[in-house]
N, C-alpha and C positions, 0 to 999 in steps of 0.2 A: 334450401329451407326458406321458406317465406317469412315476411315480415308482418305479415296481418296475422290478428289472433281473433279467435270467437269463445265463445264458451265451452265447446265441442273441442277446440283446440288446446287448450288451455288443462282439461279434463283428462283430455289423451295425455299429453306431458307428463301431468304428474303422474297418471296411471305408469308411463314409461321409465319417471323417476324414480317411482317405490320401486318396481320392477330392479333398476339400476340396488338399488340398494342391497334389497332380498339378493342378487347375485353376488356383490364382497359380502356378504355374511356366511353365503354357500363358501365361497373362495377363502374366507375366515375360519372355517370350520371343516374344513375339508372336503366338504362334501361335496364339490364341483373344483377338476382341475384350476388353475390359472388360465392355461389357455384356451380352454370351455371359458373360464371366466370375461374373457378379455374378448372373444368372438361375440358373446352376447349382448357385454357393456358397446360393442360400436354395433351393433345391427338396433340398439334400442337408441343409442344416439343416434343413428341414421333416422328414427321413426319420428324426432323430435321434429316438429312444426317451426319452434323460432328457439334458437341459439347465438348468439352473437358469437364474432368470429375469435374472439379472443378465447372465449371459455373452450369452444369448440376444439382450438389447436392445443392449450393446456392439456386437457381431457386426452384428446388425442394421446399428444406424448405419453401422458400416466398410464395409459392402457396400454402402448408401445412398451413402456418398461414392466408392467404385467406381465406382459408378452416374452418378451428376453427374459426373466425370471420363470416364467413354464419350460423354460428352454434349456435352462442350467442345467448339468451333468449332475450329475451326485458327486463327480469328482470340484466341479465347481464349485459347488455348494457349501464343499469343507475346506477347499481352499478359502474362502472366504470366511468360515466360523461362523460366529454371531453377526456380521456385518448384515448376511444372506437375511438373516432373520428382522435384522432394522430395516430392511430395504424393500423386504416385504410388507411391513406392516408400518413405515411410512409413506409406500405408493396407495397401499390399500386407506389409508388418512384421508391423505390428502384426494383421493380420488371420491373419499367421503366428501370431502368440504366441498371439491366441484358438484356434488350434488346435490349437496341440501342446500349450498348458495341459489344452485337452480331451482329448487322447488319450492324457496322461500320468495324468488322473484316471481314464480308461477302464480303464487298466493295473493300477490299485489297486481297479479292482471296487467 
């Protein structure tokens, strides 16, 4: 990912960070598995122009744990109880905050 940004690139981001959004809302509402979820949040980070490396590897991980969460059993699932359900909707948080941190940086260019 390059470190030069234009106007064009900057435009694309965030288009690709609403994008990032509107998909944990799909993923929030069921209406798009987890793991649909979680192939689309890194093919639109892949399309990101400038990320630094830190955000990039957090981000990563939370979409890793998305990921292992599409993957649970139904017997998992209940093993776990309510845990299942904190862990879904603190990854899907927190994978919020990595992205409105990114499109509030997008906005200061």
């Amino acid at each position: 990912m390059s470190t030069g940004k234009t106007a064009l690139d900057i435009a694309a981001d965030r288009r690709h960070l609403q994008l990032m959004l509107a998909d944990l809302l799909a993923m929030r509402s069921g209406a798009s598995s987890f793991l649909q979820g979680a192939d689309r949040l890194l093919f639109l980070r892949d399309c990101l122009t400038r990320v630094d490396d830190s955000w990039d590897e957090r981000f990563t991980a939370q979409v890793a744990t998305i990921e292992s969460i599409g993957l649970a059993s139904a017997e998992q699932r209940v093993q776990m109880g309510d845990k299942y359900a904190a862990l879904v909707s603190n990854t899907l948080d927190s994978i919020e905050g990595l992205i409105v941190r990114q499109l509030e940086e997008a906005a200061h260019g």
